[in-house]
C-alpha positions as CSV (number, residue, x, y, z in Angstrom):
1,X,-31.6,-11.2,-2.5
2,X,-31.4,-13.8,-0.3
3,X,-29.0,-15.8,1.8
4,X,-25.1,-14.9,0.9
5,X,-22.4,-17.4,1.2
6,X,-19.8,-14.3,1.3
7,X,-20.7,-10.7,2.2
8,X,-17.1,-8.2,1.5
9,X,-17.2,-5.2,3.1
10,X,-15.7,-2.9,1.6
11,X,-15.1,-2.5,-2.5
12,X,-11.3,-1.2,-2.7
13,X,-8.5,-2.5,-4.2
14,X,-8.5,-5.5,-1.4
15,X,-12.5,-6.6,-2.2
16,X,-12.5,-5.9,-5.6
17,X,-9.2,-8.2,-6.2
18,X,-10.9,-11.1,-4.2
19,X,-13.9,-10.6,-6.2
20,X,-11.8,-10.5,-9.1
21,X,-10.3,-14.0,-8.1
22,X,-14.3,-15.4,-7.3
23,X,-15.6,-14.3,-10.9
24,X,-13.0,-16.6,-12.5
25,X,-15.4,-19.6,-11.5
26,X,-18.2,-18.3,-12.9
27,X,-21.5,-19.8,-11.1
28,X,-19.7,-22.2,-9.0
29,X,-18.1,-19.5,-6.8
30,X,-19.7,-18.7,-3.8
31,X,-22.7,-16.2,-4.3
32,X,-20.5,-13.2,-3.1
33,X,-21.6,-9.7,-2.6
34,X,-19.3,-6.4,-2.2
35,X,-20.6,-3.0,-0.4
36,X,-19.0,-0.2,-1.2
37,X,-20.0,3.2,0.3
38,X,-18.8,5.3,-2.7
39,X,-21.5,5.8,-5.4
40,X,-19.2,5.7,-8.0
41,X,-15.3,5.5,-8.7
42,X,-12.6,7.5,-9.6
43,X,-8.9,7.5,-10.7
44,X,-8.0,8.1,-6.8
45,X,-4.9,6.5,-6.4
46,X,-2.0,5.0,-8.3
47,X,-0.5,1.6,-7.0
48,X,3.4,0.6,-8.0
49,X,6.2,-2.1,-7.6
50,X,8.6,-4.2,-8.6
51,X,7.4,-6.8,-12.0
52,X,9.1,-9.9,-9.7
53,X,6.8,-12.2,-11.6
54,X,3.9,-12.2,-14.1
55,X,1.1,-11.0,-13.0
56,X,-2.7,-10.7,-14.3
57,X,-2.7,-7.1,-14.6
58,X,0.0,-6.8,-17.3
59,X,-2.9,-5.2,-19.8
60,X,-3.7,-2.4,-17.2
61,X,0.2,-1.2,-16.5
62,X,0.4,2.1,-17.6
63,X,4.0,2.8,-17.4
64,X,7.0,1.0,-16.9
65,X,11.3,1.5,-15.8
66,X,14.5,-0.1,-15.6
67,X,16.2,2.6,-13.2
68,X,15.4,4.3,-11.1
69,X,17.5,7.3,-8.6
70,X,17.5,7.2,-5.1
71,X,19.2,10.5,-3.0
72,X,19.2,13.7,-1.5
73,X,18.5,17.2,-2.8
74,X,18.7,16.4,-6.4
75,X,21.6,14.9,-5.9
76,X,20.3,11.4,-7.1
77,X,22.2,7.5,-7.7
78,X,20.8,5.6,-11.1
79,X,20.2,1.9,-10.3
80,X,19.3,-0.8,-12.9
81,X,16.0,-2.5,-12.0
82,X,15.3,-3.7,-15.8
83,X,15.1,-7.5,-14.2
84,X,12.4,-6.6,-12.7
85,X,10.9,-3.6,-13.8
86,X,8.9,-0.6,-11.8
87,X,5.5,-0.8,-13.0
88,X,2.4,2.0,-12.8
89,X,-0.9,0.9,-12.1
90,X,-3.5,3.7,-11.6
91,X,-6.8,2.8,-9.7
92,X,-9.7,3.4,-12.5
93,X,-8.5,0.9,-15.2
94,X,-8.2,-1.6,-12.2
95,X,-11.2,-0.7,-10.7
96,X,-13.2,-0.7,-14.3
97,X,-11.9,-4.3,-15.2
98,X,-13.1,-6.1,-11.9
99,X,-16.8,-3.8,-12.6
100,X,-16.7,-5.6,-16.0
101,X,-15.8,-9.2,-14.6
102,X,-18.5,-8.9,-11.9
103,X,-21.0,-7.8,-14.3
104,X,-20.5,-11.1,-16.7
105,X,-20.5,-13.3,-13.4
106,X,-24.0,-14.5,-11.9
107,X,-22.5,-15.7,-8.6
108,X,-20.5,-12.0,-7.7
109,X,-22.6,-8.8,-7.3
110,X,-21.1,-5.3,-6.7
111,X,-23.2,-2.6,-4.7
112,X,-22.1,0.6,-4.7
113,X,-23.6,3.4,-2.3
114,X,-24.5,1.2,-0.2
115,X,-22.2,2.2,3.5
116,X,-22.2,-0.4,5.9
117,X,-23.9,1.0,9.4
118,X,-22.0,-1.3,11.9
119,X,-19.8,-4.1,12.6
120,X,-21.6,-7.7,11.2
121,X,-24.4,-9.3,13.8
122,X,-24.1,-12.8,14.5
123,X,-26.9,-14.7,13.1
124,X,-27.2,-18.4,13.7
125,X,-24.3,-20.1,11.7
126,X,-24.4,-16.7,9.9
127,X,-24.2,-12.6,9.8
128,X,-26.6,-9.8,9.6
129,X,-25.2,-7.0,7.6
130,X,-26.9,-3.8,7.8
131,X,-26.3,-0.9,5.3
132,X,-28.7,2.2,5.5
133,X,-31.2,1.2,3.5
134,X,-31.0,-2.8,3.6
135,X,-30.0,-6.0,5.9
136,X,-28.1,-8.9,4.1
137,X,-27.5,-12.4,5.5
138,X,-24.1,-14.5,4.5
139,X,-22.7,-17.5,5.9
140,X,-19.4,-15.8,6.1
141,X,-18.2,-11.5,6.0
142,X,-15.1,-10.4,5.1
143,X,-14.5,-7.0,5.9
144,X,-11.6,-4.8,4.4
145,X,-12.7,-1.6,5.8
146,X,-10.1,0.5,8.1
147,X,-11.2,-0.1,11.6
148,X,-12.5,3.0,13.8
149,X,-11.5,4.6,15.0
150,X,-7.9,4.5,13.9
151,X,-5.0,2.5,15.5
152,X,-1.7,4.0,16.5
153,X,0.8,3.3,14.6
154,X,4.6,3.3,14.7
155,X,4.7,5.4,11.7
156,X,2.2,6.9,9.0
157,X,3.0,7.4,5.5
158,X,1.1,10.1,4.5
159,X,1.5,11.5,0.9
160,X,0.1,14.2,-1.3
161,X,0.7,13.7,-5.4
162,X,-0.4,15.3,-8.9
163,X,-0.3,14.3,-11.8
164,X,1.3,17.5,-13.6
165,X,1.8,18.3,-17.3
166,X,4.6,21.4,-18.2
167,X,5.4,23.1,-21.2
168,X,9.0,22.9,-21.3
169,X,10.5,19.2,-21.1
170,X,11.6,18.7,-17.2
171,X,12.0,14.7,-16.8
172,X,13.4,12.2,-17.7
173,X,10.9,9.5,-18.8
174,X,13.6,6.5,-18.5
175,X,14.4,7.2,-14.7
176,X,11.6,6.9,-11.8
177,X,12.7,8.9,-8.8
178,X,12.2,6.7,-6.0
179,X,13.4,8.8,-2.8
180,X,14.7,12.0,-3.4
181,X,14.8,13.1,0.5
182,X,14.3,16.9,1.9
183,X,16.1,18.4,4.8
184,X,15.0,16.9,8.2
185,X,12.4,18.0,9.3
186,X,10.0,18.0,12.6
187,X,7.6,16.0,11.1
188,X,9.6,12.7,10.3
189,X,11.2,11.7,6.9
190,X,10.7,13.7,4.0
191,X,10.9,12.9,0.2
192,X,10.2,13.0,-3.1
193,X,8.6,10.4,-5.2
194,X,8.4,11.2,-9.5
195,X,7.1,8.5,-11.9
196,X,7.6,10.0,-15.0
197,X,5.2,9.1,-17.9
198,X,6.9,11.6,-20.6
199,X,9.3,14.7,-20.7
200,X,6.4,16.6,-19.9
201,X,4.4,14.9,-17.5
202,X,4.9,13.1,-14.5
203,X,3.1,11.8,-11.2
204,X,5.1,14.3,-8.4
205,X,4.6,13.0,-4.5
206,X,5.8,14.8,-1.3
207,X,5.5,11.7,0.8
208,X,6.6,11.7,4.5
209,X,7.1,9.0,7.5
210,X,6.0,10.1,10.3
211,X,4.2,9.7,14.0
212,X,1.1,11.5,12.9
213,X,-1.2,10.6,9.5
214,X,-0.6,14.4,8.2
215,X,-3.8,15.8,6.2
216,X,-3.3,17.6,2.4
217,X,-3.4,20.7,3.9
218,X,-0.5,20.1,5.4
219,X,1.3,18.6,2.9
220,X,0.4,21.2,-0.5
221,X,2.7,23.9,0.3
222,X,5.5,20.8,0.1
223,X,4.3,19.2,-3.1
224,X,4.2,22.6,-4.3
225,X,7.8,23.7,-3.9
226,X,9.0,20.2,-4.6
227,X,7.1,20.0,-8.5
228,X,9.0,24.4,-9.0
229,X,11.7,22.7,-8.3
230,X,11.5,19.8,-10.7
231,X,10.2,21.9,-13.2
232,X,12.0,25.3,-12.8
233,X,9.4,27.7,-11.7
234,X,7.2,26.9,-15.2
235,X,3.1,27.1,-15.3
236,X,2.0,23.4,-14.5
237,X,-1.2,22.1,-15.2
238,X,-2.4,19.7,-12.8
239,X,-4.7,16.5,-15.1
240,X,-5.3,14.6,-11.1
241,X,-4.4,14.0,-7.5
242,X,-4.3,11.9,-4.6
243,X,-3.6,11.8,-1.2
244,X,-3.5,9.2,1.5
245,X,-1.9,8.4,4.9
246,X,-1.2,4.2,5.6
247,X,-0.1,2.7,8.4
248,X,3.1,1.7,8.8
249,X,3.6,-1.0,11.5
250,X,0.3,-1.5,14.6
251,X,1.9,0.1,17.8
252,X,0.0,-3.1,19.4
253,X,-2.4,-5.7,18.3
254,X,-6.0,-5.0,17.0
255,X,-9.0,-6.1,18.8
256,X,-9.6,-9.7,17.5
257,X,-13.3,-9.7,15.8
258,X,-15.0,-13.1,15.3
259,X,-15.1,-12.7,11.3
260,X,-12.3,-12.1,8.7
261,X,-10.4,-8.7,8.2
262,X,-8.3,-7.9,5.4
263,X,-7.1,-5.0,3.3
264,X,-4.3,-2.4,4.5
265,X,-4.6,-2.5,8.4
266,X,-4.5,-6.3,8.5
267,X,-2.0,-7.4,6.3
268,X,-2.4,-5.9,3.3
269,X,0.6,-3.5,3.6
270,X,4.0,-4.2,4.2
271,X,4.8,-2.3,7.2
272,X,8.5,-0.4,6.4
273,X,7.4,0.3,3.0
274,X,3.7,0.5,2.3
275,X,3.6,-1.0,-0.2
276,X,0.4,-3.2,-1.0
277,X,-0.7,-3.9,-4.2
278,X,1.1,-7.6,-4.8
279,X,0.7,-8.7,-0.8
280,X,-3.1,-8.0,-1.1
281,X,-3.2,-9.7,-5.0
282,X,-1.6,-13.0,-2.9
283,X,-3.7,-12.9,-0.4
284,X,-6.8,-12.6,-2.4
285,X,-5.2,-15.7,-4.5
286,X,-5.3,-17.9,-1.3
287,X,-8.5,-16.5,0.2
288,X,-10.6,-17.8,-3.0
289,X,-8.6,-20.7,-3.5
290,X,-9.9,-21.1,0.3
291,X,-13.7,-20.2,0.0
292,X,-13.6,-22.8,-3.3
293,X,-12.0,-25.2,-1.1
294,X,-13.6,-26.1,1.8
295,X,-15.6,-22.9,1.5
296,X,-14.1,-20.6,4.1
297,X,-12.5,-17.3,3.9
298,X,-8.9,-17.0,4.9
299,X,-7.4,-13.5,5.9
300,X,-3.6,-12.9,5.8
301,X,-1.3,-15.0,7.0
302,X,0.9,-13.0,9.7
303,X,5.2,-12.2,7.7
304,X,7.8,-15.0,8.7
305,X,9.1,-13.8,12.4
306,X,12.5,-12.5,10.9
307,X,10.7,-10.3,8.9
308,X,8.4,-8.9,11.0
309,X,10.9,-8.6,13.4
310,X,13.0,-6.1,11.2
311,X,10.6,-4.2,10.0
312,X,9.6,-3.1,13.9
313,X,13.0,-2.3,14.6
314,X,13.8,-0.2,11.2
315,X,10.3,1.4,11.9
316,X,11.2,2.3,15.5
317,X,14.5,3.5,14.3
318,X,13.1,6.0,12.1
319,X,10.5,6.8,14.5
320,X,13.5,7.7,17.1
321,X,16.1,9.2,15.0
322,X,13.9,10.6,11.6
323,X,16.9,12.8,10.4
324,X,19.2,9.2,10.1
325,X,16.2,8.3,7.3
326,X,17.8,9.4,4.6
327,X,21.2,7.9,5.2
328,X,19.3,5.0,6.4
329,X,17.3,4.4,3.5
330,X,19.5,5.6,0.6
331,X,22.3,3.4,2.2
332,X,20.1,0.2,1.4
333,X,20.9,0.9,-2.0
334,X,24.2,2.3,-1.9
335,X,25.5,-0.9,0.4
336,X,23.5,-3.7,-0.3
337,X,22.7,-4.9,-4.4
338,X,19.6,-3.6,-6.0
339,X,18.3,-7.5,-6.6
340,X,18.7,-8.2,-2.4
341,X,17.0,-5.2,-1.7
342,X,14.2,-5.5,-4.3
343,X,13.3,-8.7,-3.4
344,X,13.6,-8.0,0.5
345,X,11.0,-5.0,0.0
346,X,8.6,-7.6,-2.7
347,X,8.8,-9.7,0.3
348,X,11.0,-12.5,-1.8
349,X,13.7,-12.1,0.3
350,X,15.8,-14.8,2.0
351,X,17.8,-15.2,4.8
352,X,21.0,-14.3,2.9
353,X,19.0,-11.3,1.5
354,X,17.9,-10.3,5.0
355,X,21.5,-10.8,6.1
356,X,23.0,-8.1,3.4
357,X,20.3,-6.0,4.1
358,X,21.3,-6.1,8.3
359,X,25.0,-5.7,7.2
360,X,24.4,-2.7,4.4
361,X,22.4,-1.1,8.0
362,X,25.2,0.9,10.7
363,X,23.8,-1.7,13.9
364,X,24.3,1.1,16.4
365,X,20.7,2.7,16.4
366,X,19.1,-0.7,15.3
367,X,20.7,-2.5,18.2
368,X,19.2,0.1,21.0
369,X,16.1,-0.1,19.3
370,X,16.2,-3.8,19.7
371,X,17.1,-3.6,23.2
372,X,14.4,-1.6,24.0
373,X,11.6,-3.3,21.8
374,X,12.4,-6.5,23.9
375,X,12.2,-4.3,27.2
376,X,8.9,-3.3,25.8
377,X,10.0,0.9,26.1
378,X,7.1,3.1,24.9
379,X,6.6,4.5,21.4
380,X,8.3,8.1,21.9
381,X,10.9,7.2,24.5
382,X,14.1,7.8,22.7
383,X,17.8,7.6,24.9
């Protein structure tokens, strides 16, 4: 193939969206190559948020709301969002529309089955890049993988959804349920997550922050009692599912590596929420506006101090004290307007937003877990 200007490691939703950005410049991009392990992919995953702005991906939203319910036990609040809507992406219309773009540009290849062996080899001004079956050379690597083994974290969100389809009409296709929370629990907070697509389907998630990334296995027998529930006891036919556990805030800094890392464990999620999809769409934005520049990569740039800074503390909070999450969490809504708080979580938010957001919070909890962030206390150490 030949020498590389760009080598990404890793072809998931943070390569593919930087490829995405490369293939608008046709042959005067940087001759970019992505490795992905999978041979082939798959409607895995569905990625959501707030419309805050236009966006590229309009064409590939499959389902959109202006309220949403956030609560306890079915006992749920309706908030208006229609300002800036809740939109559905699922993964295989995003991941088909980059294959097409990469496949009409001569300067961006895509490899699939083709698992990277090792970390990159310095070569010169470049890198050696081995996969099982072939070495590439590149003046620069991104990589987006996870590193290994895994961090600790202050909390994992680990979740298990279907998409289910019932005979007898069960939701409500105008409301999204955003947090419907369990009882506490040992395992860290609990809830339910429902995007519904029609009276008789829906995308049902048992989702859960907690200390340890928790396995589908262990989250089934959840998923299952919370979808009876929504749809009174009826036969449900499952169409898809997914699972996943992300990081939610490093319990200390990564070992630095002499190339670029992106994707989830380096930016790509926001810590107290997860969510991902826009934060890693910005950063590809920059990165190629980057590699067309003065042709090197960028990865992402670290959140405004503030920000950061309250996200650790809410994250250590609910690490401490998981049966104050839902009273936590809810009362963001309840206390603070839907507008601050949807731009605080789209990371839009300004001081004034971060300000009602500290105020809608009872400080009691957040100021120990302050305290005891600045004394450096261990993870765990509660009291």
């Amino acid at each position: 193939m030949g020498e590389l200007d760009l080598l990404v490691l890793g072809g998931g939703c943070a390569g593919l969206a930087l490829a995405l950005r490369l293939t608008d410049h046709g042959t005067s991009s940087p001759r970019t190559l992505v490795l992905e392990g999978r041979e082939g992919y798959e409607d895995d995953r569905t990625w959501s948020f707030w419309r805050t702005r236009a966006h590229r991906f309009e064409d590939l939203v499959s389902a959109s709301w202006n309220r949403m319910a956030v609560g306890s036990g079915g006992r749920l609040e309706t908030y208006d969002c229609g300002a800036t809507p809740y939109q559905m992406l699922t993964a295989l219309p995003y991941y088909e529309h980059v294959q097409e773009r990469i496949e009409g540009c001569g300067a961006v290849s895509l490899q699939l089955g083709a698992r990277v062996t090792g970390d990159p080899v310095p070569d010169g001004d470049g890198w050696l890049v081995r996969t099982a079956h072939e070495t590439f050379r590149a003046r620069h690597v991104i990589d987006t993988r996870p590193p290994t083994p895994l961090p600790e974290c202050l909390l994992w969100q680990s979740f298990l959804g279907q998409v289910v389809t019932v005979e007898a009409p069960s939701f409500d296709p105008q409301v999204l349920t955003l947090m419907d929370f369990d009882d506490p629990n040992r395992r860290g907070v609990q809830f339910s997550y429902v995007l519904p697509l029609s009276a008789h389907e829906a995308l049902v998630e048992t989702t859960v922050f907690g200390p340890q990334a928790l396995a589908a296995s262990e989250l089934r027998g959840d998923l299952d009692r919370a979808t009876a529930r929504l749809v009174g006891g009826g036969p449900v036919s499952v169409r898809r599912s997914e699972h996943s556990a992300l990081p939610m805030g490093l319990a200390g800094p990564l070992t630095p590596r002499p190339w670029v890392q992106a994707g989830l464990f380096h930016g790509g999620a926001r810590p107290s929420t997860g969510y991902a999809f826009q934060r890693i769409q910005a950063w590809a934005d920059t990165c190629a506006a980057s590699l067309l520049g003065d042709g090197t990569p960028r990865a992402v740039q670290p959140d405004p101090l503030l920000r950061r800074a309250m996200d650790t503390v809410f994250l250590r909070v609910l690490r401490a004290e998981p049966e104050r999450g839902p009273e936590l969490l809810a009362g963001l809504f309840a206390r603070a307007s839907t507008e601050r708080v949807i731009r605080f979580l789209s990371d839009l938010g300004s001081p004034l937003d971060a300000l009602a957001i500290v105020g809608s919070l009872p400080p009691g909890p957040f100021l120990r877990e302050a305290g005891a962030a600045l004394l450096r206390r261990p993870l765990g150490e509660v009291g």
